[in-house]
The first five atom37 places (N, CA, C, CB, O) and aatype in JSON, in Angstrom:
{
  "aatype": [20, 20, 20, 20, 20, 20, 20, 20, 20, 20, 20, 20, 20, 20, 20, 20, 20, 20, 20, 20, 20, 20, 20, 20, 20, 20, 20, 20, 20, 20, 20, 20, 20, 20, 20, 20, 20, 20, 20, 20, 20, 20, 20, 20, 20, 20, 20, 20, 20, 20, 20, 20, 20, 20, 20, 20, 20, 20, 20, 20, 20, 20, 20, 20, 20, 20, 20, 20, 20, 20, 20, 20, 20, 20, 20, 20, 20, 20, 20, 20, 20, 20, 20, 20, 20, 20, 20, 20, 20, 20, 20, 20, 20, 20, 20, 20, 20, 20, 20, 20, 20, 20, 20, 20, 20, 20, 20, 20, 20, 20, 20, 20, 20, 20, 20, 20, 20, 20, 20, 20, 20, 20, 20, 20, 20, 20, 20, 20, 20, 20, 20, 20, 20],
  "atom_mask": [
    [1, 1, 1, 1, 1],
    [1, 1, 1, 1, 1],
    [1, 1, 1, 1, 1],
    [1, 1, 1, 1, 1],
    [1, 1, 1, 1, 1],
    [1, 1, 1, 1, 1],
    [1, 1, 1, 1, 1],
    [1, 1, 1, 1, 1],
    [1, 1, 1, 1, 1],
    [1, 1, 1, 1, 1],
    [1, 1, 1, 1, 1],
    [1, 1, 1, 1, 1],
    [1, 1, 1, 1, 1],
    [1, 1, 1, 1, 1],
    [1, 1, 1, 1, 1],
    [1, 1, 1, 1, 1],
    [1, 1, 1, 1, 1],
    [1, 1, 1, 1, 1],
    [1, 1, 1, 1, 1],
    [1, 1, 1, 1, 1],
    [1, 1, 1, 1, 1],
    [1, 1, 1, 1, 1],
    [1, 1, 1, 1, 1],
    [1, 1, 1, 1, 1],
    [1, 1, 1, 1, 1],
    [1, 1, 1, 1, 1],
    [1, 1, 1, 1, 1],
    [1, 1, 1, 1, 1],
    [1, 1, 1, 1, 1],
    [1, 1, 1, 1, 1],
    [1, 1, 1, 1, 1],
    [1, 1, 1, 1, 1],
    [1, 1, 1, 1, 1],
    [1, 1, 1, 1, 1],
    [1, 1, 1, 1, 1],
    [1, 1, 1, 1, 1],
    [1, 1, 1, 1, 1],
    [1, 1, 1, 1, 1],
    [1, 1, 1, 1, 1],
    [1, 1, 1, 1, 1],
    [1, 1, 1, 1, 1],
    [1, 1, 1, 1, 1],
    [1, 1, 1, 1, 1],
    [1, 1, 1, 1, 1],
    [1, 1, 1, 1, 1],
    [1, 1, 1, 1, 1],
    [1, 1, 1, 1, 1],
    [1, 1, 1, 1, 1],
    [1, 1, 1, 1, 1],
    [1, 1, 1, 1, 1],
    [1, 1, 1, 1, 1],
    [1, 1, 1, 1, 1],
    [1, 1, 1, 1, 1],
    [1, 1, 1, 1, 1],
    [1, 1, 1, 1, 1],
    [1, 1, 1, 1, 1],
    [1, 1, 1, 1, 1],
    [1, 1, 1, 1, 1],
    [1, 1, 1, 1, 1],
    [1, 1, 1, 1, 1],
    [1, 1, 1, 1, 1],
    [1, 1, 1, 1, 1],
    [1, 1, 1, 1, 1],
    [1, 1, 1, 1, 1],
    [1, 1, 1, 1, 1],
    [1, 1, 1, 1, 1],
    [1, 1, 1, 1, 1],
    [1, 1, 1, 1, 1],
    [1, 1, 1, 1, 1],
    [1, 1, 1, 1, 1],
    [1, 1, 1, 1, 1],
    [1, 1, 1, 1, 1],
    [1, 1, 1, 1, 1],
    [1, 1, 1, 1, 1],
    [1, 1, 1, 1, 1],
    [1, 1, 1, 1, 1],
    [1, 1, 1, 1, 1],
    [1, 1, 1, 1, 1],
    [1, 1, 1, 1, 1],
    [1, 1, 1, 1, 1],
    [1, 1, 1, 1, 1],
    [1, 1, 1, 1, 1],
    [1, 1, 1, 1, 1],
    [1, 1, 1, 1, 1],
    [1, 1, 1, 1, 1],
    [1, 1, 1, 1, 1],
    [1, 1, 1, 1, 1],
    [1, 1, 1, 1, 1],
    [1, 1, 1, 1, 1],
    [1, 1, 1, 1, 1],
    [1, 1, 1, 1, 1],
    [1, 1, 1, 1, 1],
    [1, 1, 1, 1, 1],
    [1, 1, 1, 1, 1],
    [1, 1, 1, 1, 1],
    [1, 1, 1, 1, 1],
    [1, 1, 1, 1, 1],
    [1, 1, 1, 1, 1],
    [1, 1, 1, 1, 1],
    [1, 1, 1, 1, 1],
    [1, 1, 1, 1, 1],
    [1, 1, 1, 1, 1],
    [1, 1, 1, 1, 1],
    [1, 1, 1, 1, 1],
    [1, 1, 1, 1, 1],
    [1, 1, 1, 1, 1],
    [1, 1, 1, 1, 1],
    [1, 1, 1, 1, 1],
    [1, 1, 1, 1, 1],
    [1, 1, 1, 1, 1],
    [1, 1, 1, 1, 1],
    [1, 1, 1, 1, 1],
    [1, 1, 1, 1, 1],
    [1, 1, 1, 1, 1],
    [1, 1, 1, 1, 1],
    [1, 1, 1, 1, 1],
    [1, 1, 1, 1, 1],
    [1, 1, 1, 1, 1],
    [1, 1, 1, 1, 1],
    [1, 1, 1, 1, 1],
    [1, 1, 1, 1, 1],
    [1, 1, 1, 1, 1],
    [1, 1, 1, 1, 1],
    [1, 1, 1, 1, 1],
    [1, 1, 1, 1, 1],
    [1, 1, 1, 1, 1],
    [1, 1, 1, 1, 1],
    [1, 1, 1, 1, 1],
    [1, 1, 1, 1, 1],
    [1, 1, 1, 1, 1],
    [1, 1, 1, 1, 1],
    [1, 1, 1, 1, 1],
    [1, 1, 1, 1, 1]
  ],
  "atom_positions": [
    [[94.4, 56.27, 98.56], [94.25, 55.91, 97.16], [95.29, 56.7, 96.36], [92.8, 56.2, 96.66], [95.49, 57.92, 96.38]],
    [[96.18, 55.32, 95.33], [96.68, 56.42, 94.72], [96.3, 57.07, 93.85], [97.51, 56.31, 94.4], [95.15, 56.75, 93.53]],
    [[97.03, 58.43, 92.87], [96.77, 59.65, 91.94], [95.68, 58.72, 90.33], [98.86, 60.49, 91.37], [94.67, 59.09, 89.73]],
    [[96.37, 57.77, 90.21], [96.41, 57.27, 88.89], [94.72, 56.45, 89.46], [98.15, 56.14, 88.34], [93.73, 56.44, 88.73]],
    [[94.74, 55.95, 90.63], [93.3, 55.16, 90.91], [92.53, 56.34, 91.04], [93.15, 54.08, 92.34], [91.5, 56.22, 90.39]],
    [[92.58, 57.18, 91.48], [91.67, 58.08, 91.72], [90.98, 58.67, 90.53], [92.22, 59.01, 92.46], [89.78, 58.94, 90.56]],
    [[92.04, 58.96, 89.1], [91.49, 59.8, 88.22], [90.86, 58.71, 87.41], [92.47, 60.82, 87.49], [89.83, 58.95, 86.78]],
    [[91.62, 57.03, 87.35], [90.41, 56.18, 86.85], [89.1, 56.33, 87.27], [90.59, 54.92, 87.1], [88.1, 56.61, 86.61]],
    [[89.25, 56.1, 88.59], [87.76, 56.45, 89.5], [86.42, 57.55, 88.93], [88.33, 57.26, 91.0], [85.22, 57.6, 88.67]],
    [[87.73, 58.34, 89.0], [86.62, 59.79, 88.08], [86.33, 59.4, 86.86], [87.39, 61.44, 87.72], [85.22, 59.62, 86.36]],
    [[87.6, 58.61, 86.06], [86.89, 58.57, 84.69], [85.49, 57.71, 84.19], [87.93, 58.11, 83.86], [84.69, 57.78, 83.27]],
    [[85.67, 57.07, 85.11], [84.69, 55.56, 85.39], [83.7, 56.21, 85.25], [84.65, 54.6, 86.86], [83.26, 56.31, 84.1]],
    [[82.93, 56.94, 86.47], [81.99, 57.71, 86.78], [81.4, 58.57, 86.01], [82.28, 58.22, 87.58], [80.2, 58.71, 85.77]],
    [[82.48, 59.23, 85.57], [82.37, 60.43, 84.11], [81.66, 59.56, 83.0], [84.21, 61.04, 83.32], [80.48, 59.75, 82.7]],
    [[82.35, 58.71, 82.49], [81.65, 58.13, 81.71], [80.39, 57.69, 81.44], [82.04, 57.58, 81.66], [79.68, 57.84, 80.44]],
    [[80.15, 56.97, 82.72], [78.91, 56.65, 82.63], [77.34, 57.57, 82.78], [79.02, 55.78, 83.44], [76.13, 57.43, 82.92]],
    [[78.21, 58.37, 82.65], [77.07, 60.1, 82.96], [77.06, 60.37, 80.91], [78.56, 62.29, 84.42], [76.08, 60.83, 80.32]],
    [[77.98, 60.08, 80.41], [77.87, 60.73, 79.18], [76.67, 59.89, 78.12], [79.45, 60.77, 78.55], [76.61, 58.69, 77.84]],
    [[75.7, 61.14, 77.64], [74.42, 60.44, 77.09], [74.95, 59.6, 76.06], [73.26, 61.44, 76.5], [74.53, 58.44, 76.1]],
    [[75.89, 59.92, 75.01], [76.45, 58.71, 74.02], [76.83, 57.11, 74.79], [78.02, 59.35, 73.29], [76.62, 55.94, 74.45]],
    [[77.48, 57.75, 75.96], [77.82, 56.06, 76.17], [76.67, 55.38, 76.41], [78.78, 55.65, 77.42], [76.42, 54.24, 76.04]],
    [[75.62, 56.47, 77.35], [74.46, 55.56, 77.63], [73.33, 55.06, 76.87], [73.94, 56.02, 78.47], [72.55, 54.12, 77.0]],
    [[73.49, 56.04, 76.0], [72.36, 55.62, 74.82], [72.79, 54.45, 73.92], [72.06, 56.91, 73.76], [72.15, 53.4, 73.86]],
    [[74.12, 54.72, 73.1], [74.21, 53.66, 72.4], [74.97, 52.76, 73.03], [74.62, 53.9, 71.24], [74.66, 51.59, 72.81]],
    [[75.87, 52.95, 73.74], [76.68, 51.8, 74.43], [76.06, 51.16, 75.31], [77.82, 52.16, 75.07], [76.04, 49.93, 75.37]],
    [[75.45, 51.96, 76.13], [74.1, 51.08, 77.13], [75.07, 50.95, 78.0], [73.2, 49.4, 76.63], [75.29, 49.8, 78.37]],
    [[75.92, 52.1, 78.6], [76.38, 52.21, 79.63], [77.78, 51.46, 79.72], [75.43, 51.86, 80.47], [78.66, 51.76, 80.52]],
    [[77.82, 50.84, 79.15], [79.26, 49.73, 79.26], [80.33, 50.57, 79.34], [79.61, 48.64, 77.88], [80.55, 51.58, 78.68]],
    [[81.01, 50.04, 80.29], [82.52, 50.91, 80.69], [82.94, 49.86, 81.36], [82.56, 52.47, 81.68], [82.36, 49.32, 82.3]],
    [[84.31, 49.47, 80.7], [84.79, 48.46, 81.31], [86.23, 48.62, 81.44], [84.42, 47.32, 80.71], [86.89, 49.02, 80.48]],
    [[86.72, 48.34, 82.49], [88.75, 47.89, 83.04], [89.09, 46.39, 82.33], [89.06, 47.5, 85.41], [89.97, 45.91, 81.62]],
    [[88.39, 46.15, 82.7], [89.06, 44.58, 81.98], [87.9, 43.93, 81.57], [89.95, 43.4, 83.11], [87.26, 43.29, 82.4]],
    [[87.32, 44.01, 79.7], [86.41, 43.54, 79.27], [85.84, 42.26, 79.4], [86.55, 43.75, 78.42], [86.59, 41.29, 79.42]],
    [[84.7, 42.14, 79.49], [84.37, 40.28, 79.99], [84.21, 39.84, 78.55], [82.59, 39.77, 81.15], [83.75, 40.47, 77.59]],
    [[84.88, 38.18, 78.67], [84.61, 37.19, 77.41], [83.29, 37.75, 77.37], [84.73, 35.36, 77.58], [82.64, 38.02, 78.38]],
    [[82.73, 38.0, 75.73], [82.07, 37.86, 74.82], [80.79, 39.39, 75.3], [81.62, 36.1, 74.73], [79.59, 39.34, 75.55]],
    [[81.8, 40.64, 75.24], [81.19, 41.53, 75.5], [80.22, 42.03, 74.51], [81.95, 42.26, 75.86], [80.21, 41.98, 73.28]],
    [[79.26, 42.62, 75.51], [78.33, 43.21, 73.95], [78.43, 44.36, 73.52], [76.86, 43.25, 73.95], [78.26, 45.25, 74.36]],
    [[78.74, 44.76, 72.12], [79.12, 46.27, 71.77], [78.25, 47.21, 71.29], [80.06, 46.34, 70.85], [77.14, 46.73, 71.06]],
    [[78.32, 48.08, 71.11], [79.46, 48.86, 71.7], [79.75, 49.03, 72.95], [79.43, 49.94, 71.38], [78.83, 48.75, 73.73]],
    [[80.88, 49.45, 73.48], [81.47, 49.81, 74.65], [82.2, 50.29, 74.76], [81.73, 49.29, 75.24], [82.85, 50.31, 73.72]],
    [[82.87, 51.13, 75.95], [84.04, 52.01, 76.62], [85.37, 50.95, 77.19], [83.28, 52.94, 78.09], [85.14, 49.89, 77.77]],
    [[86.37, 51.32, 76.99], [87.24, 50.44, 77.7], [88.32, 51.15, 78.5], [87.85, 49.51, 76.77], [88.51, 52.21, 77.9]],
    [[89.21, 51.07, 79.7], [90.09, 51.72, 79.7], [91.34, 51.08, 79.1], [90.14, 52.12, 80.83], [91.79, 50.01, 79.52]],
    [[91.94, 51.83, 78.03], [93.35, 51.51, 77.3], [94.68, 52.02, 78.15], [93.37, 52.31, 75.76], [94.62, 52.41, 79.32]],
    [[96.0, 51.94, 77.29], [97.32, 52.44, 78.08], [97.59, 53.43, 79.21], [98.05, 52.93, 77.22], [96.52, 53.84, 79.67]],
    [[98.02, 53.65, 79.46], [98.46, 54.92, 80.62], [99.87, 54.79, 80.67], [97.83, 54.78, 82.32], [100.62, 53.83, 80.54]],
    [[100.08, 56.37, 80.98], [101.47, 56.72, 81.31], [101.48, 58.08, 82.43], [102.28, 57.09, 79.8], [100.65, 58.99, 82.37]],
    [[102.53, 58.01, 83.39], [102.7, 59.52, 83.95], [103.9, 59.62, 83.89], [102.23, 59.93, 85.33], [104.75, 58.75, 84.13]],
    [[104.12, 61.26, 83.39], [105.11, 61.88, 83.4], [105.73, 62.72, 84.5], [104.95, 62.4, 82.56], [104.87, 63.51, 84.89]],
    [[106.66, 62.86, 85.04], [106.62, 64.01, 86.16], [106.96, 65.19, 85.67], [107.51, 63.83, 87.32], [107.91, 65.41, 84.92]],
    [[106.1, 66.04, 86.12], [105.9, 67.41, 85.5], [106.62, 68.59, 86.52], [104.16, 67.69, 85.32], [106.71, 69.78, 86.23]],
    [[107.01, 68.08, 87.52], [107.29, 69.26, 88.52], [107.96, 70.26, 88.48], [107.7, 69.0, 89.42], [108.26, 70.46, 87.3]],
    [[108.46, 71.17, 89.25], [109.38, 72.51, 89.23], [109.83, 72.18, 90.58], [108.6, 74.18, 89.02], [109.56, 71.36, 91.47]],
    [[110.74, 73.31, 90.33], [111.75, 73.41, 91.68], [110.56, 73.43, 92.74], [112.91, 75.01, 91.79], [110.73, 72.6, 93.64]],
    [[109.52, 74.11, 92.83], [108.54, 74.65, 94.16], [107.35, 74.1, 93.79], [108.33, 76.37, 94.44], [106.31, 74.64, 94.17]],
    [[107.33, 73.18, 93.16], [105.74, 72.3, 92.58], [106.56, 71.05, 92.66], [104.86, 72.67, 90.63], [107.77, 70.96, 92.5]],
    [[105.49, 69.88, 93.01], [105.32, 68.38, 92.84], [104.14, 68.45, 91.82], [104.94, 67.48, 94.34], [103.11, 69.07, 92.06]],
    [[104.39, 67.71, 90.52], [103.11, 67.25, 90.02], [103.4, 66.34, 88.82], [102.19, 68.46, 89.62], [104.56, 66.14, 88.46]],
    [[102.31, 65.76, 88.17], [102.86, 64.97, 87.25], [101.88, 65.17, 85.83], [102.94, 63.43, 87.87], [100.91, 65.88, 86.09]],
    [[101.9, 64.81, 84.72], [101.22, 64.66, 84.03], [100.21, 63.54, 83.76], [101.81, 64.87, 83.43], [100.76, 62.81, 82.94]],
    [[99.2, 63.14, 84.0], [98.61, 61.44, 83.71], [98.23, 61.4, 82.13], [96.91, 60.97, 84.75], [97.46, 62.29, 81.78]],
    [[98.69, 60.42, 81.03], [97.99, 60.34, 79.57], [97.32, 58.87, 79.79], [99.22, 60.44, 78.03], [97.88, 57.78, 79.91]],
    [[95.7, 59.26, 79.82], [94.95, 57.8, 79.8], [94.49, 57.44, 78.25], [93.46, 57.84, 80.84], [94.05, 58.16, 77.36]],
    [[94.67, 56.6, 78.28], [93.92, 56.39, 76.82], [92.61, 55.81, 76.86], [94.7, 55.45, 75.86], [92.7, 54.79, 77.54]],
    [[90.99, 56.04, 76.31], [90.28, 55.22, 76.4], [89.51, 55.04, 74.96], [89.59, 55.49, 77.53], [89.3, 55.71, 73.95]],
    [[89.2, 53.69, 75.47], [88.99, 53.28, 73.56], [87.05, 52.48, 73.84], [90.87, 51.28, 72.69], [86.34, 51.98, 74.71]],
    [[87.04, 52.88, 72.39], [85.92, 53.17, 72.26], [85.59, 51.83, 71.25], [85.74, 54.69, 71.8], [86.44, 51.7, 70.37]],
    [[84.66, 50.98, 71.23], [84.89, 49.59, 70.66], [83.36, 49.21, 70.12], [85.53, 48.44, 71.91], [82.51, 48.84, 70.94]],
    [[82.99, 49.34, 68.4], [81.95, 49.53, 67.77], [81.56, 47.98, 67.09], [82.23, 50.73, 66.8], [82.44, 47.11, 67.13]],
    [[80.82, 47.8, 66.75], [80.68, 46.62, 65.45], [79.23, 46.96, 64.49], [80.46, 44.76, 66.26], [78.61, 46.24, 63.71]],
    [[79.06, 48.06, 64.83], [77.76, 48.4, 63.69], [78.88, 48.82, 62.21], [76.43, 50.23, 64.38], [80.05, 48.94, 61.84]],
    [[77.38, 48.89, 61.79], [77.96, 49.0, 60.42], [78.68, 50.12, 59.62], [77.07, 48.77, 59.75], [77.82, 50.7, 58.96]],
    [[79.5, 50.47, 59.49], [80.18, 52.33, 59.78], [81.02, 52.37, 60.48], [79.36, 53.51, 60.47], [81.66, 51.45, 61.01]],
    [[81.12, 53.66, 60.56], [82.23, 54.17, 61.73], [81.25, 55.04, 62.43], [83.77, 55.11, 61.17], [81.62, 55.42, 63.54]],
    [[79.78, 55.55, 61.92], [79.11, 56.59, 62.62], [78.77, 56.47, 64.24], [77.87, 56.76, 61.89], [78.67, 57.37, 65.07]],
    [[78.64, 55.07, 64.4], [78.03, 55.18, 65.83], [80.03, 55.01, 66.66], [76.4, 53.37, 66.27], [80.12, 55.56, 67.75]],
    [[80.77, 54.64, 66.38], [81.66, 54.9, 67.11], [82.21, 56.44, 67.33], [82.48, 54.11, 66.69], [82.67, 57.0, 68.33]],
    [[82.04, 56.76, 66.36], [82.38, 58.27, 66.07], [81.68, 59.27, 66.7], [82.24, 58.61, 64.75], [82.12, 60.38, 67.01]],
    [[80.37, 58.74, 66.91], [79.48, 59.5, 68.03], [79.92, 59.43, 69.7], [77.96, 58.83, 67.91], [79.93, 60.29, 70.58]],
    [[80.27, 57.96, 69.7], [80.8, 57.59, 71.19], [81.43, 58.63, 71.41], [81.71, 56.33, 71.46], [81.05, 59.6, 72.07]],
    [[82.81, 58.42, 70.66], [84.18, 59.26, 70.74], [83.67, 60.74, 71.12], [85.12, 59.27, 69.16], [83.65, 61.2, 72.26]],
    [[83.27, 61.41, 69.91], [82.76, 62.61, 70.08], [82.09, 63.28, 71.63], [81.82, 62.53, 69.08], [82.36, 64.29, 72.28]],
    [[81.17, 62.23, 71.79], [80.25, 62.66, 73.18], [81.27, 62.33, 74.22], [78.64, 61.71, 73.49], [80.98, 62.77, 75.33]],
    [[82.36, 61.68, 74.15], [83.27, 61.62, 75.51], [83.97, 62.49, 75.6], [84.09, 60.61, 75.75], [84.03, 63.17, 76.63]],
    [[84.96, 62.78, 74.19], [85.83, 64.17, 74.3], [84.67, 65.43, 74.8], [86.62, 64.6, 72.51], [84.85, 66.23, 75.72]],
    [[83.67, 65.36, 74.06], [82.98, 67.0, 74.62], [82.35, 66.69, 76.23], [81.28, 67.65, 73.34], [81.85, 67.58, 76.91]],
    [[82.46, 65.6, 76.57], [81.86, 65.37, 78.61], [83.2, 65.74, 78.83], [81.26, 63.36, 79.6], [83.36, 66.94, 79.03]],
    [[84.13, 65.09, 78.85], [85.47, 65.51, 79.7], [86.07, 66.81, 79.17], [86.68, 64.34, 79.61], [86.59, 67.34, 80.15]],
    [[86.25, 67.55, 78.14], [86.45, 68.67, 78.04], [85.43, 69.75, 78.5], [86.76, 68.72, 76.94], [85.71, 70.92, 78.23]],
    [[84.27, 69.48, 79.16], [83.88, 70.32, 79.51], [83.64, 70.35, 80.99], [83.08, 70.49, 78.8], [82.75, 71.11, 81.39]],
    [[84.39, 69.55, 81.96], [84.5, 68.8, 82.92], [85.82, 69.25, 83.4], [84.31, 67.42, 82.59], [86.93, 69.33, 82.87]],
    [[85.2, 69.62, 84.99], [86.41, 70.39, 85.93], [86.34, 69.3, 86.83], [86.13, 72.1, 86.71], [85.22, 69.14, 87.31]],
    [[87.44, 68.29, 87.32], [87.18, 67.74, 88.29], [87.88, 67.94, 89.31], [87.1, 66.78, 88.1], [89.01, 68.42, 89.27]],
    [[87.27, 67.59, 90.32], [88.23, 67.67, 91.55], [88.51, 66.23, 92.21], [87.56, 68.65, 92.71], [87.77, 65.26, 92.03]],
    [[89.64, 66.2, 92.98], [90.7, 64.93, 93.8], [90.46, 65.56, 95.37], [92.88, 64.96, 93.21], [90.52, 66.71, 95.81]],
    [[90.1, 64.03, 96.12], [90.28, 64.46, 97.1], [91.74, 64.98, 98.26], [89.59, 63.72, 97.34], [91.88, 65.44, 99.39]],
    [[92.55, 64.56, 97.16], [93.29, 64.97, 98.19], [94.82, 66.02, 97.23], [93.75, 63.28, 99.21], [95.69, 66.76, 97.71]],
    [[94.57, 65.66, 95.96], [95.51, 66.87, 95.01], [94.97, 67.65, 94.13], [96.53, 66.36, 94.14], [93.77, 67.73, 94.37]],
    [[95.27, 68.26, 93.24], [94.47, 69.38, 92.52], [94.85, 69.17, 91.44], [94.61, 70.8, 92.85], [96.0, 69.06, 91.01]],
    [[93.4, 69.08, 90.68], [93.52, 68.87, 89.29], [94.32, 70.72, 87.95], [91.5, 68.32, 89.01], [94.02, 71.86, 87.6]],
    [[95.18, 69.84, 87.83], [95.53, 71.55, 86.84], [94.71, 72.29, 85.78], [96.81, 71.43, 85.89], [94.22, 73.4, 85.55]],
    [[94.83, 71.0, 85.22], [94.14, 70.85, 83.81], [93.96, 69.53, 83.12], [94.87, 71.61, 82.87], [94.65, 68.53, 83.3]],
    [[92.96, 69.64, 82.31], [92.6, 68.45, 81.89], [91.95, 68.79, 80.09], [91.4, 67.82, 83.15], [91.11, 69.58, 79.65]],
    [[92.96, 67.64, 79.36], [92.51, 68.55, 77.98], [92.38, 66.8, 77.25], [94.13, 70.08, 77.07], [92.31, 65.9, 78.1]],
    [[92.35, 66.55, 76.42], [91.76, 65.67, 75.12], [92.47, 66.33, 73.92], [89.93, 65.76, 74.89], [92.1, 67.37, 73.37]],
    [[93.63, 65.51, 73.55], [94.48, 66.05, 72.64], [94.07, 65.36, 71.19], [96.02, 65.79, 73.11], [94.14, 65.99, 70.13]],
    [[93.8, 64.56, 71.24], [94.09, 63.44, 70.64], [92.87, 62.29, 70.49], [95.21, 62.97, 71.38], [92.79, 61.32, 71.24]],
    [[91.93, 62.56, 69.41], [91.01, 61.19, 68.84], [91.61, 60.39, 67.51], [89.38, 61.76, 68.34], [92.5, 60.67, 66.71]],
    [[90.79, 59.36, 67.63], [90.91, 58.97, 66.2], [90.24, 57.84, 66.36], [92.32, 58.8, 65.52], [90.25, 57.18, 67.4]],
    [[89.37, 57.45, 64.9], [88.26, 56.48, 65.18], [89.02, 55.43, 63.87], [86.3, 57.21, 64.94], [88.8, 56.06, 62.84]],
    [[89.7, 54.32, 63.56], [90.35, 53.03, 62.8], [89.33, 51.95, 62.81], [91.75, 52.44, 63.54], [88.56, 51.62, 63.71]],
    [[89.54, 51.38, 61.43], [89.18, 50.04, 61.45], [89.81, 48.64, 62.21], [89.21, 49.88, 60.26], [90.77, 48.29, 61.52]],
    [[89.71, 48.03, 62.96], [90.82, 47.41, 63.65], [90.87, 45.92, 62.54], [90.41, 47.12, 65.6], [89.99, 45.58, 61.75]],
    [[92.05, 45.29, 62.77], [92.68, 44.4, 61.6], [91.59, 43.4, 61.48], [94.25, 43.64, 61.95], [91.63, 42.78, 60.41]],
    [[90.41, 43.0, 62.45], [89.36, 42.49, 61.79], [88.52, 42.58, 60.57], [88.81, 42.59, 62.39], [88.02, 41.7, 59.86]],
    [[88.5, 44.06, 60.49], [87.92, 44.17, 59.36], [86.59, 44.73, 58.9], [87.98, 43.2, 59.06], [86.17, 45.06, 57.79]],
    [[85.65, 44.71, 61.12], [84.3, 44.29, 61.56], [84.55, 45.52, 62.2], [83.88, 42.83, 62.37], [84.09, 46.48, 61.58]],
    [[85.3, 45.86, 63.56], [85.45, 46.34, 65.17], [86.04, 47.65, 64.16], [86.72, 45.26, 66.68], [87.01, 47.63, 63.41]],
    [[85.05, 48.82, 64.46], [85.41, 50.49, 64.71], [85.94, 50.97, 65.97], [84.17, 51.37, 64.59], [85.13, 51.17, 66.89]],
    [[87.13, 51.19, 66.16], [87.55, 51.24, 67.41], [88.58, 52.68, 67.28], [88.3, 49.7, 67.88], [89.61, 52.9, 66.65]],
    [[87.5, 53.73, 68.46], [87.85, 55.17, 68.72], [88.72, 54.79, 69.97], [86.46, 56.32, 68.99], [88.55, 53.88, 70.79]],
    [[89.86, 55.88, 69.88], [91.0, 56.19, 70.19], [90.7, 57.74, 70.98], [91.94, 56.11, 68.87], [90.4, 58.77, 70.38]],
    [[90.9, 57.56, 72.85], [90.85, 58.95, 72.88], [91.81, 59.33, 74.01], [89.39, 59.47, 73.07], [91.63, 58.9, 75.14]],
    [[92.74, 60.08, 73.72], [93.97, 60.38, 74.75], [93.33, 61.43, 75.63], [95.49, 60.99, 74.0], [92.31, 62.01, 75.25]],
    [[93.88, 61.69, 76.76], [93.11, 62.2, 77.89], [94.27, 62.78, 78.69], [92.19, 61.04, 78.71], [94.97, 61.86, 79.13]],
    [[94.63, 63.74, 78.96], [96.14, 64.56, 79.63], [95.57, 64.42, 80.78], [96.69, 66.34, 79.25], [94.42, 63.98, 80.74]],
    [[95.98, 64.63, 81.68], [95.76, 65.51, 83.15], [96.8, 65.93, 83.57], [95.21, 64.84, 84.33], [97.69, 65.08, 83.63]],
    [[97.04, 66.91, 83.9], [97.72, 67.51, 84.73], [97.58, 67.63, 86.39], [97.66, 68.5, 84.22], [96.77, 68.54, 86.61]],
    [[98.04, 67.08, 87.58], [98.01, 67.11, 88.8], [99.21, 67.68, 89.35], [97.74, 65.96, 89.22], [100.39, 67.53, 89.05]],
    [[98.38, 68.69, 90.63], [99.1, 69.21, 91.11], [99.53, 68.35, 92.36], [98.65, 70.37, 91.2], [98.47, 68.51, 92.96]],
    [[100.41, 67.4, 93.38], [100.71, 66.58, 94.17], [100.83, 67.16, 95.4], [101.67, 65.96, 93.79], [101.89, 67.78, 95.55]],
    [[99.89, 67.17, 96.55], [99.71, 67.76, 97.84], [100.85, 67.27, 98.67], [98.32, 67.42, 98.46], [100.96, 67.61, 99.84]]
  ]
}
């Protein structure tokens, strides 16, 4: 498996452990949302890796993005999502079976109205750092 499936893998899992997603989202975590999902929900957004290495290190950086997708009335219950995911994965050491996680930080939220007008949709960037066995 590769680096980038694996830490989806974890994130998948992670998620669905966090009491916000499960309480108000009702667990929904989705890769590729189904026609006429019910919200709120988790989604996985963009990705990028950087290579991070040194002369005597292989490793790379992973930035996942995952978005957070509301239609109540507010921004409060998205803002809760968001919140309860940054504080599960920042407080969350994971391990790879087969490379080593460096670090793992949450730089970056932000909860927007999306051009509907309706959809509160949290924004949450996700670093990792891997070390490459």
């Amino acid at each position: 498996m590769n680096i980038s499936e694996e830490l989806q893998r974890y994130l998948y899992a992670k998620l669905r452990t966090v009491p916000e997603v499960l309480t108000l989202a009702g667990g929904r975590v989705y890769d590729r949302v189904p026609d006429n999902a019910t919200f709120p929900y988790v989604s996985f957004g963009p990705s990028d890796i950087v290579d991070d290495g040194a002369e005597c290190i292989e490793a790379e950086t992973h930035t996942i993005q995952l978005d957070v997708w509301s239609r109540a009335v507010g921004k409060g219950e998205c803002k809760n999502i968001t919140d309860g995911v940054k504080k599960a994965l920042i407080r969350d050491t994971p391990a790879l079976s087969d490379n080593a996680i460096v670090e793992m930080t949450v730089p970056y939220c932000q909860v927007v109205t999306d051009p509907d007008g309706l959809t509160s949709h949290g924004i949450i960037q996700v670093e990792i750092k891997v070390e490459i066995a």
